[in-house]
C-alpha positions in Angstrom: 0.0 0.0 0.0 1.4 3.7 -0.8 1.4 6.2 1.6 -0.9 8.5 -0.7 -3.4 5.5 -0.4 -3.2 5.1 3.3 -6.2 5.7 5.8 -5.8 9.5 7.7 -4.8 7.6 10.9 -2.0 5.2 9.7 -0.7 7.9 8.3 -1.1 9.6 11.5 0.2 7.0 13.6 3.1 7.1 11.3 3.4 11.1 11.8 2.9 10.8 15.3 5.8 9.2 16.0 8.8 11.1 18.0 11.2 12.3 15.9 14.2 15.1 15.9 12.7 18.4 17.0 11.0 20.6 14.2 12.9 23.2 12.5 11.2 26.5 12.0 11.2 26.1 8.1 9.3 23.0 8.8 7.3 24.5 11.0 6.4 27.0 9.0 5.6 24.4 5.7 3.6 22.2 7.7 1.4 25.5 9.4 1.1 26.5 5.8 -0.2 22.8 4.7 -2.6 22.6 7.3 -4.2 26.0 6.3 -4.5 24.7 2.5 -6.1 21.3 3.9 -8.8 23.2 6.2 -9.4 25.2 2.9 -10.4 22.3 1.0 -12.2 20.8 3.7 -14.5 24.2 4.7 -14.5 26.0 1.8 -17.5 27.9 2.9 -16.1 29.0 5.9 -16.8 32.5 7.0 -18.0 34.6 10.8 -21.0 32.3 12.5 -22.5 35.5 13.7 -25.7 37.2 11.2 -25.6 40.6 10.6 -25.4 43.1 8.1 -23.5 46.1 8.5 -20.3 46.4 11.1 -22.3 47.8 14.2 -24.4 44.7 13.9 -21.2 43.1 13.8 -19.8 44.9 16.9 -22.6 44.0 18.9 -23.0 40.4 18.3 -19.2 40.4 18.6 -19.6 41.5 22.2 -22.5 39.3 23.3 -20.7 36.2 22.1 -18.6 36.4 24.9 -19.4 33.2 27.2 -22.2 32.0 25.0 -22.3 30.4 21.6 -22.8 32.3 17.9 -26.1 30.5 17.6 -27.3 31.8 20.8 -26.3 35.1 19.9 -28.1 35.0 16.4 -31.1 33.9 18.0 -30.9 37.0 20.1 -30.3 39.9 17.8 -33.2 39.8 15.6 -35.4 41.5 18.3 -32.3 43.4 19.9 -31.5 45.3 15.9 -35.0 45.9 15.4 -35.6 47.6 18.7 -31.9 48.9 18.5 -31.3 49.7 14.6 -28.2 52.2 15.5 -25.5 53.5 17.7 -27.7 56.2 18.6 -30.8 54.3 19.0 -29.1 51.4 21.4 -27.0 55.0 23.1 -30.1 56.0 24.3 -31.7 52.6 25.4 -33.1 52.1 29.1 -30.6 50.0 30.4 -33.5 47.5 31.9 -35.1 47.0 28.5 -31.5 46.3 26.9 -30.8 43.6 29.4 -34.3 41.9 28.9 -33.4 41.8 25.4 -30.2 40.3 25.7 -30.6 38.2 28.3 -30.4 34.6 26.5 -26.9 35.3 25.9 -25.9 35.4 29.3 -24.0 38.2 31.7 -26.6 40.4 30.4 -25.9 43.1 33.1 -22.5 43.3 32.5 -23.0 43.0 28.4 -25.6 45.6 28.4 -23.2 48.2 30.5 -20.6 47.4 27.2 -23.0 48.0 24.6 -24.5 51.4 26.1 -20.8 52.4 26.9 -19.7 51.1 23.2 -23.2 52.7 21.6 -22.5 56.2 23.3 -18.9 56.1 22.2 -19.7 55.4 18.8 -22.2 58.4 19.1 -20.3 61.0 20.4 -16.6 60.3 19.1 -17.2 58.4 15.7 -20.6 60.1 14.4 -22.5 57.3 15.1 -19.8 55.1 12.6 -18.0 52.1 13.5 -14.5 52.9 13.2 -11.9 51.2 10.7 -9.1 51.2 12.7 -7.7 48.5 15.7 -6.7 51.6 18.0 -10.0 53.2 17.8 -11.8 49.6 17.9 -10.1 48.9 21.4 -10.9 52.1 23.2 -14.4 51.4 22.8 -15.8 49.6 26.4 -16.4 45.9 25.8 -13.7 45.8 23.1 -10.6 44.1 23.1 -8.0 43.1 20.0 -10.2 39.5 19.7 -13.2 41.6 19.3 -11.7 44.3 16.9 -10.2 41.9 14.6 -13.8 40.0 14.3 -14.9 43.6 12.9 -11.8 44.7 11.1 -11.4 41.1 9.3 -15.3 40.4 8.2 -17.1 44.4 8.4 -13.7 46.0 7.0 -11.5 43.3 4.8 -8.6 44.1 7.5 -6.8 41.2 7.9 -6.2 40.1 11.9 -6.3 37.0 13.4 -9.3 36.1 16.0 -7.6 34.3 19.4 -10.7 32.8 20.3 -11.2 29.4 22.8 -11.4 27.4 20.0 -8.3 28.7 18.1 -5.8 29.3 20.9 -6.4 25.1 21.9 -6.0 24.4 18.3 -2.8 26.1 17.3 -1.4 24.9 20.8 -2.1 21.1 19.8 -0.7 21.4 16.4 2.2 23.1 18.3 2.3 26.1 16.7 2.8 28.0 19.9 3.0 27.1 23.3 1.9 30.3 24.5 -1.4 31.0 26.8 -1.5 34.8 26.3 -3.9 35.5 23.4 -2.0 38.5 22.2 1.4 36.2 22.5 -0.5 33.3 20.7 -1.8 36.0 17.7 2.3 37.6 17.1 3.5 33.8 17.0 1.1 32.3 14.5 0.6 35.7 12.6 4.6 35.5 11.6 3.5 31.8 10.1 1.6 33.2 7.3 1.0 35.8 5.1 -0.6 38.7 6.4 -3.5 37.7 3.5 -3.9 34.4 5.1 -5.0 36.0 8.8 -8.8 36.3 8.6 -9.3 33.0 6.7 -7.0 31.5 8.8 -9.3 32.6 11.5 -12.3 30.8 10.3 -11.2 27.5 9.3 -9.1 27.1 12.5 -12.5 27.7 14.8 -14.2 26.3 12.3 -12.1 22.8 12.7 -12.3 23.5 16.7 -16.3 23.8 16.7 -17.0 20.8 14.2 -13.7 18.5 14.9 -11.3 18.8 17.1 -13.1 19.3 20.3 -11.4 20.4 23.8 -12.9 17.3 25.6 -12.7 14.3 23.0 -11.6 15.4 19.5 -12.6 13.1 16.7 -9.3 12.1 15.4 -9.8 9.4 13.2 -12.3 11.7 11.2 -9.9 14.5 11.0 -8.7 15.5 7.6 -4.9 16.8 9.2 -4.5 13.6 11.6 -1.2 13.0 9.5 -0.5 16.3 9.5 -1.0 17.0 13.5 1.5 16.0 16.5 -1.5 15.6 18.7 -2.8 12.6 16.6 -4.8 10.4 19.3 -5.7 12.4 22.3 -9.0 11.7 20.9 -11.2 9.3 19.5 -9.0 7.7 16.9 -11.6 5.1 15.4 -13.4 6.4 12.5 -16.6 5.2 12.9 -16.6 6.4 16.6 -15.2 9.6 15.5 -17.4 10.2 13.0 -20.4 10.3 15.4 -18.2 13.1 17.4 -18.5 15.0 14.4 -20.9 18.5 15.0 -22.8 20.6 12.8 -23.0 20.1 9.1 -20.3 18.1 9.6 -22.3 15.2 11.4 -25.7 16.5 10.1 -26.9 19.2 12.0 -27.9 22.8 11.9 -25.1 25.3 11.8 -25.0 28.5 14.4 -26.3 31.0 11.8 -30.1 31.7 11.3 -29.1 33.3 8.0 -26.1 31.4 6.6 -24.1 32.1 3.2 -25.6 30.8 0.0 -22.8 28.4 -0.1 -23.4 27.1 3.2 -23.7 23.4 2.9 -25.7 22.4 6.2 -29.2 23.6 7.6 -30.1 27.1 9.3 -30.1 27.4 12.8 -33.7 27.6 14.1 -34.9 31.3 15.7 -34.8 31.5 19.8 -37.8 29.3 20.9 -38.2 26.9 17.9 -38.8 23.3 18.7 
């Protein structure tokens, strides 16, 4: 049998196995190759958060903190058409905003950011979401994960998003072994192209959310087992990993109520929906 004809995990098995430390050139090839593979295995990757202009953006940004995107997008229908603007949600009662927000979770200290953010946006930015990382960061509520959310997917800024999902990953295929998330974005930022960042972004959460789970990843039904040194922490039987596997990728609805045409799984159903 050829290697090219192999199964993922004897190839992985094969990968797995301790060698002579890894040089930074290889390093940087094999980063690169596992960026093209998560390409051709999410092609349709892009932000799980609906919305349609970058405050929308900013605020669902914000409210995803210690919740999931599909809880979020089954919260902001209601909360953008009470709330349409900066100066709208700037002038909110601060009671109403929490009720409407409250599925996601640390309402109280969510709806504080958003009025802070919302008044901000008002009175230094003329009610526009700025472009910039500096600006972003000043807003309350805002930190470099949030502003590079915005700046990559409302602005076409390239940044890298050091979410959960993404900081675990890169730390299992040892691209870092840093725990800051600013440390963890300068490390695998001078891996790629600056180009690459915001795609980068979504395919590595992607991979997290779908595959390669903190508690049990499905490693015998992931498509860079041969190319990851953390091959078998999981599940490394395919037919057991395949039934690990989440969202479209085992069947299900995705996070967003209003995906991309080229979204190959099912909506998310609206807050309340059996």
């Amino acid at each position: 049998m050829s290697e090219r004809s192999q199964p993922p995990a004897a190839k992985a098995a094969k990968a797995a196995k301790p060698g002579k430390p890894e040089s930074r050139l290889a390093l940087v090839r094999r980063a690169r190759r596992i960026n093209r593979e998560l390409a051709e295995t999410y092609p349709y990757a892009h932000p799980e958060l609906d919305f349609e202009n970058p405050f929308q953006l900013l605020v669902a940004t914000v409210l995803s903190a210690q919740t999931t995107d599909l809880r979020v997008n089954q919260t902001t229908p209601a909360l953008f058409r009470a709330y349409p603007t900066p100066e709208d949600m700037a002038a909110a009662e601060p009671e109403a905003l929490e009720q409407l927000i409250r599925p996601t979770g640390f309402f109280r200290a969510k709806a504080k950011s958003l009025l802070g953010l919302s008044v901000a946006l008002r009175d230094r930015f003329d009610g526009e979401v700025p472009g910039r990382l500096e600006d972003l960061v000043t807003l309350p509520g805002v930190g470099r994960k949030t502003a590079n959310v915005v700046l990559g997917n409302a602005f076409d800024v390239p940044g890298l998003t050091v979410d959960t999902h993404f900081g675990r990953l890169v730390r299992r295929w040892r691209w870092t072994t840093q725990e800051d998330p600013e440390k963890v974005e300068a490390e695998v930022a001078a891996l790629f192209p600056k180009s690459d960042w915001t795609m980068l972004s979504h395919r590595v959460i992607f991979h997290g959310r779908r595959v390669c789970h903190a508690r049990k990843p499905a490693c015998g039904a992931c498509p860079i087992a041969p190319l990851c040194p953390s091959y078998g922490e999981g599940e490394t039987d395919p037919e057991k990993a395949r039934k690990l596997l989440k969202y479209e990728m085992g069947g299900q609805p995705g996070q967003r109520l209003r995906p991309p045409a080229d979204f190959p799984g099912q909506p998310a159903p609206p807050l309340g929906a059996a």
